[in-house]
C-alpha positions in Angstrom: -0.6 3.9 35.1 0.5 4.2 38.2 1.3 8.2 39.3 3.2 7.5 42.2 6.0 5.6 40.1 8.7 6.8 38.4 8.6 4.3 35.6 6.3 5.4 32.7 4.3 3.0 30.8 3.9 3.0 27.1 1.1 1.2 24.8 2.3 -0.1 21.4 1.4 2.0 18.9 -0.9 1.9 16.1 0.7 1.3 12.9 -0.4 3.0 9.9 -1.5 1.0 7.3 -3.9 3.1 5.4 -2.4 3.2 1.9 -3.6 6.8 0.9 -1.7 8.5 4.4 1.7 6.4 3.6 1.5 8.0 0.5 1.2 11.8 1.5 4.3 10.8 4.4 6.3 9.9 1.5 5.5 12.9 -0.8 6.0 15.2 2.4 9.4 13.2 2.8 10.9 13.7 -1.0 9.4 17.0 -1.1 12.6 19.7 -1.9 10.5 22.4 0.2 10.8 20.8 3.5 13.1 21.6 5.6 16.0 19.4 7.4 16.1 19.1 11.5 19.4 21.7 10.7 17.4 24.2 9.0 14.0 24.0 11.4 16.5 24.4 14.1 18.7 27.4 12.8 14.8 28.9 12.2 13.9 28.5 16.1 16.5 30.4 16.5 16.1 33.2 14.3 12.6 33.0 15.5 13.4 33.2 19.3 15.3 36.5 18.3 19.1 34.5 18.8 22.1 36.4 16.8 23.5 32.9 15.4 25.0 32.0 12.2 24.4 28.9 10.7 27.8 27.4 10.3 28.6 28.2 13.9 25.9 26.1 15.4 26.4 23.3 13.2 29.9 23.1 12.4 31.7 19.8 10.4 
């Protein structure tokens, strides 16, 4: 890769194909415990110490 560009270069990536790893992904995935993008991001926020309520930052 060339540092004096501005262009970034990218390999493909390796997919996975290991049968046992797709498996724990898609028990992670349907697992009721993990939390959506909304609810990690309304946590940052509580974390960083921000006074926000959660229908104000994501509003319908």
């Amino acid at each position: 890769m060339d540092t004096n560009s501005k262009t970034a270069v990218y390999n493909c990536r390796k997919r996975i194909t290991d049968p046992e790893a797709i498996r724990i992904a898609r028990e992670l995935e349907n697992d009721p415990n993990t939390l959506t993008a909304k609810e990690l991001m309304y946590a940052l926020y509580k974390t960083l110490g921000m006074d926000v309520e959660y229908d104000g930052i994501f509003a319908e």
